[in-house]
ROGU-297428 format. One line per field, with one value per residue (C-alpha): residue number from 1; chain; x, y, z. Coordinates in nm, 2 decimals. Each point is the difference from the previous one (the first is absolute). Example, Ala and Ser with C-alpha at 12.3 -4.5 7.8 and 13.67 -1.06 7.14 Angstrom:
<nodes>
nr: 1, 2
kette: A, A
x: 1.23, 0.14
y: -0.45, 0.34
z: 0.78, -0.07
</nodes>
This chain:
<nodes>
nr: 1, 2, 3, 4, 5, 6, 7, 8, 9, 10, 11, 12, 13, 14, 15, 16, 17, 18, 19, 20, 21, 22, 23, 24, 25, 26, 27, 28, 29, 30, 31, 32, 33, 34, 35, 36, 37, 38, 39, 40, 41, 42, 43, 44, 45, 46, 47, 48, 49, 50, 51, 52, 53, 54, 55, 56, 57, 58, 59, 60, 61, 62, 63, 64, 65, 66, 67, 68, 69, 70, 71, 72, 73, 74, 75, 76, 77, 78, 79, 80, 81, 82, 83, 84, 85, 86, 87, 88, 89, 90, 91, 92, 93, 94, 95, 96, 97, 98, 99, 100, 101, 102, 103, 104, 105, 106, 107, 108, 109, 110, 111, 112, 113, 114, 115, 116, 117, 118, 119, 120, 121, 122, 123, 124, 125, 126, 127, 128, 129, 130, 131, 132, 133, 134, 135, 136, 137, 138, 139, 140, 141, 142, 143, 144, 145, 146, 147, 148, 149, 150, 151, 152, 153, 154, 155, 156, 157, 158, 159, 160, 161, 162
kette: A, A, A, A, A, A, A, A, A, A, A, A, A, A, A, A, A, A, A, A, A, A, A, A, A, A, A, A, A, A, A, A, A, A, A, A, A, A, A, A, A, A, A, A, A, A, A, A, A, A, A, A, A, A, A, A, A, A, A, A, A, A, A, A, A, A, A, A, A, A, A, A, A, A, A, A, A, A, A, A, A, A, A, A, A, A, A, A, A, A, A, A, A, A, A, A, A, A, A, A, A, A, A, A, A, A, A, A, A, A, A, A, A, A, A, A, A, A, A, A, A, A, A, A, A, A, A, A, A, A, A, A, A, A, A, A, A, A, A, A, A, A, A, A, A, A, A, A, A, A, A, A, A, A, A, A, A, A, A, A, A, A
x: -1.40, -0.16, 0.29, -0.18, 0.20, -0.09, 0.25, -0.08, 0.18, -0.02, -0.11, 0.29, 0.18, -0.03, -0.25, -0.17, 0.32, 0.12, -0.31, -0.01, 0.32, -0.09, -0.31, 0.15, 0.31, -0.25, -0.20, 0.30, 0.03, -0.33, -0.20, -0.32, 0.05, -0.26, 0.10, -0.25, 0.16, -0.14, 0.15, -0.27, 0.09, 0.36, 0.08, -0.12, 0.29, -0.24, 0.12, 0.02, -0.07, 0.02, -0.19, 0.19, -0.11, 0.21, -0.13, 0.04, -0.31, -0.28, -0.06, -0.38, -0.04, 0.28, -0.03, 0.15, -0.02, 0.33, 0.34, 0.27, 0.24, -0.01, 0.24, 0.01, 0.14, -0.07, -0.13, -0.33, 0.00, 0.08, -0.26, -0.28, 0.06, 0.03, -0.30, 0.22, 0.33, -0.05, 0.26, -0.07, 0.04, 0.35, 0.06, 0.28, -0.03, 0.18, 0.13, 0.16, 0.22, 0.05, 0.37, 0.15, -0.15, 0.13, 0.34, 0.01, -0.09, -0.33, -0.20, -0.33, -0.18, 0.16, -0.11, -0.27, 0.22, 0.17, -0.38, -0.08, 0.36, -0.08, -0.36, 0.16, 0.25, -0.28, -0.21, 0.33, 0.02, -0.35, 0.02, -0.23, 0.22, 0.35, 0.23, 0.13, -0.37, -0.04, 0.30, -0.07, -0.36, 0.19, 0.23, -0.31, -0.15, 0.34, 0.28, -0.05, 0.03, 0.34, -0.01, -0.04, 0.35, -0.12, -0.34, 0.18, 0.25, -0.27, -0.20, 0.36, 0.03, -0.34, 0.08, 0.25, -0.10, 0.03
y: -1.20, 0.33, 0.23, 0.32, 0.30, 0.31, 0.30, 0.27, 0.32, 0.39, 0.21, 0.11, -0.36, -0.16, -0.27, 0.03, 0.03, -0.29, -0.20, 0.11, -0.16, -0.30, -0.08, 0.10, -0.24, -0.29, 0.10, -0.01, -0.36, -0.12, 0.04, 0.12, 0.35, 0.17, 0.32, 0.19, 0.37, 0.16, 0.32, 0.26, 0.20, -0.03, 0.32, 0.14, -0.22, -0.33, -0.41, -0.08, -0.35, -0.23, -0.35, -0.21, -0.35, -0.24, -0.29, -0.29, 0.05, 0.23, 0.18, -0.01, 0.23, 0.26, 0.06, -0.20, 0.00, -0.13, 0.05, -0.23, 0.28, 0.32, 0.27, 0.28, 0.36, 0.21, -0.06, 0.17, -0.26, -0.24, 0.10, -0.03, -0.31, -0.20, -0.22, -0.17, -0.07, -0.33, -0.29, -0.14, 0.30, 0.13, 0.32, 0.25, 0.28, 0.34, -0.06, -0.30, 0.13, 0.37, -0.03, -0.17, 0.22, 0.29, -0.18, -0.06, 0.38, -0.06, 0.31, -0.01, 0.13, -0.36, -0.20, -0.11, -0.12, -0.23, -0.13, -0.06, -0.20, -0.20, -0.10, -0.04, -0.24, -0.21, -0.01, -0.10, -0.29, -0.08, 0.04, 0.27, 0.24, 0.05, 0.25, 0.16, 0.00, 0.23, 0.23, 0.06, 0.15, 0.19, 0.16, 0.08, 0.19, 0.18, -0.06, 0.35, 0.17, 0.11, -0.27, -0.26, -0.16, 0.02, -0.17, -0.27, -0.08, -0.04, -0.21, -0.24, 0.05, -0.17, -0.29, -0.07, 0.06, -0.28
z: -0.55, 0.10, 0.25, 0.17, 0.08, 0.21, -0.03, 0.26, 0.10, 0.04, -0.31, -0.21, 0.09, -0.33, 0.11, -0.35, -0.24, 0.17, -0.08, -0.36, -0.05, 0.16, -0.16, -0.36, 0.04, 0.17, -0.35, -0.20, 0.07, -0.10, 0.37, 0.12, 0.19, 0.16, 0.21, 0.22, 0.13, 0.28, 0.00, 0.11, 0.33, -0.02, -0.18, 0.30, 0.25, -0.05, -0.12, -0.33, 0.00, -0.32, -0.04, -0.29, -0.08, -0.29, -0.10, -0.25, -0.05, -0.09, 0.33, 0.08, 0.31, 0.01, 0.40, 0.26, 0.39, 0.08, -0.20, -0.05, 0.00, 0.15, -0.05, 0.28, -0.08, 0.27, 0.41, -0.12, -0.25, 0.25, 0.22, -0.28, -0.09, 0.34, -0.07, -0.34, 0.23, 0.11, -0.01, -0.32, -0.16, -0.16, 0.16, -0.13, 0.20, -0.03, 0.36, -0.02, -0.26, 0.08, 0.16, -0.27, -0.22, 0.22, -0.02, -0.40, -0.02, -0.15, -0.01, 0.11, -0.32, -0.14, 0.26, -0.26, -0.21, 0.21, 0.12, -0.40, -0.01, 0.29, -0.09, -0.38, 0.13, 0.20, -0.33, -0.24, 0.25, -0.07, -0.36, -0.02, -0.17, -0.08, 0.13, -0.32, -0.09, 0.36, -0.06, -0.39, 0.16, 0.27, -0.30, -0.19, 0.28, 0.15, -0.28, -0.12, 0.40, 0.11, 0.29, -0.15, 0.03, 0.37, 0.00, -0.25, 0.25, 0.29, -0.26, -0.01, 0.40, 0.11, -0.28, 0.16, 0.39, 0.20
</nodes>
């Protein structure tokens, strides 16, 4: 079993804290991770774009051409990364979510958060993590910020998004 993720959005968007937590709670339960950040250019307005692979086993060649999933965060991001949507891909883009999120009040600093729930929930359905293996990483990395009631909340939101 070998799944290949690309996260891509704007600079400042969260593209790589939401793959640390991926690939530590994919880790956490005994899985190959490999995780390749390109982040150069977008301090100055660029993509951030983030290449994860999880295997079952050891991962040989860390780059891919084609994801299984992609995860869109911006329409720059969406732009750079044209030549990956295709059909058989698993797209969750920021668009196709952004009025519900506008409905449930979800600010858009935390709109990364409800990403990392959505691609959590698609890899707890795989068995590729668990989500109270996700959320215990998200509380190490915000628990101590005044919003994190927020972002915990969002977190719950997208596991439960239908």
């Amino acid at each position: 079993m070998l799944i290949k993720i690309l996260i891509a959005g704007d600079g400042g968007q969260g593209v790589q804290t939401i793959s640390d937590i991926i690939c530590q709670a994919a880790f956490e339960n005994g899985f190959f991770v490999n995780h390749i950040p390109n982040y150069g250019l977008e301090q100055r307005g660029g993509v951030s774009l983030s290449y994860i692979t999880i295997g079952d086993k050891e991962i040989t060649y860390p780059k891919f051409s084609m994801p299984d999933i992609l995860v869109v965060l911006s329409k720059q991001a969406d732009n750079r990364t044209k030549q990956y949507q295709k059909e058989s891909v698993k797209m969750l883009n920021i668009e196709d979510y952004k009025k519900d999120l506008e409905k449930q009040s979800v600010k858009p600093q935390n709109y990364n958060i409800f990403f990392l729930g959505l691609l959590a929930k698609i890899l707890v359905e795989k068995k590729i993590c668990g989500e109270d293996c996700v959320l215990k990483l998200l509380e190490k990395k915000f628990g101590k910020k005044e919003n994190w009631e927020e972002k915990k909340n969002v977190f719950e939101l997208s596991l439960n998004y239908v």
